[in-house]
N, C-alpha and C positions, 0 to 999 in steps of 0.2 A: 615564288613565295618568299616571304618578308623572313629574316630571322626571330621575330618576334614567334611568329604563327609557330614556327617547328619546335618551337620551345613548349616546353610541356607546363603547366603551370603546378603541377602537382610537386616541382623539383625544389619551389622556394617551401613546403613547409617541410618544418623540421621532425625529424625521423625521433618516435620515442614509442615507449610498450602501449602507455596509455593513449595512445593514438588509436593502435591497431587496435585495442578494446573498445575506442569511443569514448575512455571513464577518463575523468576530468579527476584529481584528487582534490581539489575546490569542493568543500560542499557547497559554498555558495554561488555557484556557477550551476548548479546541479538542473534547473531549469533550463540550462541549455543543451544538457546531455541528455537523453533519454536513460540512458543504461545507468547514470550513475546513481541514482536513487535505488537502484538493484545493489550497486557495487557497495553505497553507504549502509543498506540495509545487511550486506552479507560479513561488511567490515566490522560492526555491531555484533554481530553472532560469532564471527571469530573471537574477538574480542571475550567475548562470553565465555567461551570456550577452552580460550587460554587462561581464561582467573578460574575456572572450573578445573581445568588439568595440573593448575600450579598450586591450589589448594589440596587438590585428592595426591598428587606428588607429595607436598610437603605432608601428609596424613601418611601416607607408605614409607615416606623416611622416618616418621615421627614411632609406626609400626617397626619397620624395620631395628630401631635403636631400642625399642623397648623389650623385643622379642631377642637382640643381643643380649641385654642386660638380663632379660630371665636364663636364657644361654649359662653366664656366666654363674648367676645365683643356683642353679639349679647343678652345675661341675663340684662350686663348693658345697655346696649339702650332701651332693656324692660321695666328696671323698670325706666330707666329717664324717656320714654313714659306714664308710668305709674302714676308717678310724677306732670307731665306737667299736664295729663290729669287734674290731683289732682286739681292742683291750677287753671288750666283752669275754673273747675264746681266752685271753691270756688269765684273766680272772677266773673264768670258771672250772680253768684246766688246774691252775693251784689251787680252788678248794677240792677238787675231784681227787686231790693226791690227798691234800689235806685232813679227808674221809679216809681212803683207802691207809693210811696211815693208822687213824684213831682204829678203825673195825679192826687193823691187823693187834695192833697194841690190845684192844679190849681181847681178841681170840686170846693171843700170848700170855693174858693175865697180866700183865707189868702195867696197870696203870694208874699212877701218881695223879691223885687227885687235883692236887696244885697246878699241877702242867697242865692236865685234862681241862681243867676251871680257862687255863690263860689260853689254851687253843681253842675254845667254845667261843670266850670273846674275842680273839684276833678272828674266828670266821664271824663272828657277829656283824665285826667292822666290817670286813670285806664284805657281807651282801649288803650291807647299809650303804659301801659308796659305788655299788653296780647302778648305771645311770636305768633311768627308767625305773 
């Protein structure tokens, strides 16, 4: 036998992926592949798929930063409420003395009309600037 004969011919062509599938990346070749009108049509659908995943991503980030941002809005009204509360108890604990003060002076009888007139409007002011 000749050296020609033992030679395999299968050894001149070149070794690549799209071989081993049959898929030519040519679409315009694609008549001479069978499979690759399978492979153009699934390349399409990927395709599809990734602007479909890269959309609904950028929609979860777009959630995601909005749902931070209520996060943060929602700590500060916290602690304003928390705040308010503050000065609410500090305000209502000085009229609560403020009372218990006038009823003790009305009991004891010592009460200066003048004085009594300026603490009825100093409590006046203080429930006028109680928020709410």
């Amino acid at each position: 036998m000749s050296e020609k004969n033992d030679r395999n011919p299968l050894d001149d062509i070149e070794f690549t992926p799209d071989l081993i599938r049959g898929v030519k990346k040519d679409v315009s070749e694609s008549h001479n592949y069978p499979g690759n009108s399978e492979q153009v049509e699934t390349d399409d659908k990927s395709e599809e798929v990734n602007e479909v995943l890269q959309v609904e991503t950028a929609d979860y980030q777009e959630l995601f930063q909005e749902i931070s941002l209520l996060r943060e809005k929602l700590e500060q009204f916290s602690q304003g409420v928390e705040s308010s509360y503050s000065q609410l108890e500090e305000k209502v604990s000085g009229l609560s003395n403020f009372m218990l003060d006038l009823q003790e002076e009305r009991l004891n009888g010592d009460v200066d009309l003048e004085s009594l007139f300026g603490r009825v409007k100093s409590l006046e002011n203080s429930l006028d600037s109680l928020p709410g």
